[in-house]
C-alpha positions as CSV (number, residue, x, y, z in Angstrom):
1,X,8.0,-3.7,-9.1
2,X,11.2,-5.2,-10.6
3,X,12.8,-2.9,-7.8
4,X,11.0,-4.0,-5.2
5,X,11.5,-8.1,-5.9
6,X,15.9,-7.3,-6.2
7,X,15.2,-5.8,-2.7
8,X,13.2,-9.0,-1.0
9,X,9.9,-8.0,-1.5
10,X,7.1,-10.7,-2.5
11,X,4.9,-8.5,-5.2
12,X,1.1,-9.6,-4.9
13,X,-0.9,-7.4,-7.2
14,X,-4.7,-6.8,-7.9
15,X,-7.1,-5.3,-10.3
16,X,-9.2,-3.5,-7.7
17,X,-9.7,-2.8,-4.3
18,X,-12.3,-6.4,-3.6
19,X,-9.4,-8.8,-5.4
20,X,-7.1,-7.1,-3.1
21,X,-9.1,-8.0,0.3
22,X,-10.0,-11.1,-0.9
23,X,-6.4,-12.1,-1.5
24,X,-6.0,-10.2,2.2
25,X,-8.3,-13.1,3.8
26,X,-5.9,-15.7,3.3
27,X,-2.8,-14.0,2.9
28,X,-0.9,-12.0,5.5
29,X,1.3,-8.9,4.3
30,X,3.7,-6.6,5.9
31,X,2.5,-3.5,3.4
32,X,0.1,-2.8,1.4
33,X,0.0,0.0,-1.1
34,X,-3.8,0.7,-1.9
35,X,-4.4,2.6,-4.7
36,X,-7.2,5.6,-3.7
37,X,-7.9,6.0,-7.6
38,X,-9.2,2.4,-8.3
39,X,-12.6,2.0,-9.1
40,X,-14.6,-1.1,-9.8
41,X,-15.9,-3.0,-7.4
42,X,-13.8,-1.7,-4.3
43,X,-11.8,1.0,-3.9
44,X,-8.6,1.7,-2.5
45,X,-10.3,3.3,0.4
46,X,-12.1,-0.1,1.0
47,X,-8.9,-2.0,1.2
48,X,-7.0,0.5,3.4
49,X,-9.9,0.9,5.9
50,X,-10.7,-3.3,6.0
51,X,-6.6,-3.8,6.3
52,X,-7.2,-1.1,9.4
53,X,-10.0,-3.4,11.0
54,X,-8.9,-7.0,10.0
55,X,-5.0,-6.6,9.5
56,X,-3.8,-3.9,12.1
57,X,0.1,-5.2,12.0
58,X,-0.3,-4.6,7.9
59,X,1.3,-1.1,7.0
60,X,-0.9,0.4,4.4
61,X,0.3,3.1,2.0
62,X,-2.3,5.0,-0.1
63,X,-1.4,6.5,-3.8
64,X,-3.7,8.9,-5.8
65,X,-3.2,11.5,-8.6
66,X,-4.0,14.0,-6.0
67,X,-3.0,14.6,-2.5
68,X,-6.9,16.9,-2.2
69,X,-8.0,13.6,0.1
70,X,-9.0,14.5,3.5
71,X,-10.0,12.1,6.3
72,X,-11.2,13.1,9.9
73,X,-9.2,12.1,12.6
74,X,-11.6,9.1,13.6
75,X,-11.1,8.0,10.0
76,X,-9.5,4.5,9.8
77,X,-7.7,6.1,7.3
78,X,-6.2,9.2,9.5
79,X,-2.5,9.0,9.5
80,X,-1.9,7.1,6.7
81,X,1.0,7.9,4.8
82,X,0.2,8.9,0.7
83,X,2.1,9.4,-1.9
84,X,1.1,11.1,-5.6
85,X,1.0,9.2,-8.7
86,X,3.6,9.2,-10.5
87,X,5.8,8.3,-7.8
88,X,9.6,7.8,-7.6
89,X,11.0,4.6,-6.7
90,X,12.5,6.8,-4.0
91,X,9.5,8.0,-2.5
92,X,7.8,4.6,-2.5
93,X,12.0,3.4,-0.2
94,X,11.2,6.3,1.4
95,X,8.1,4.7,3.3
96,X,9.3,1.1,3.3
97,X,12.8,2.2,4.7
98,X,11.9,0.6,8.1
99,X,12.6,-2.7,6.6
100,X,13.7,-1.9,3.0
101,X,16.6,-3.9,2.3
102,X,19.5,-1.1,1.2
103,X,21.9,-3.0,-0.8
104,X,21.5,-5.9,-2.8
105,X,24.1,-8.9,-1.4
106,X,26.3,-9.3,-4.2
107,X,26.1,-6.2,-5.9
């Protein structure tokens, strides 16, 4: 995350999937990265597919141990980009490249 902040990046985290849309509701984001793995009281599934419906401009990125998720193409989910956990820093600036900032002023 520390990454993320030295490239311009305002880190909002959650516990689950439901703290993640409510914080959604009042906050707009340019990306969110919803975890597929979470459990408790909403998944990351949840969040992607209610970012899909209430937040279209918001570029969600799923993670999950396992890349074995399948979604139909009329999913609200189809076509979005996933990545397996553990992830590289590079693969997550791999996805946010469209806006990523690539050097750090000053450094």
């Amino acid at each position: 995350m520390d990454h993320l902040r030295r490239h311009g990046f305002r880190i909002v985290e959650a516990e689950h999937g439901g703290q993640a849309i409510r914080t959604a509701v009042v906050q707009s984001f340019d990306y969110m990265l919803a975890d597929l793995d979470w459990i408790g009281v909403s998944d990351g599934a949840a969040l992607a597919r209610w970012a899909r419906t209430n937040r279209p401009e918001t570029r969600v990125i799923l993670s999950s141990t396992t890349l074995s998720h399948w979604f139909p193409s009329d999913s609200a989910m189809a076509g979005l980009p996933i990545i397996k956990k553990p992830f590289a820093q590079s693969d997550l600036d791999r996805l946010l490249a469209p806006v990523a900032v690539t050097a750090i002023p000053g450094s």
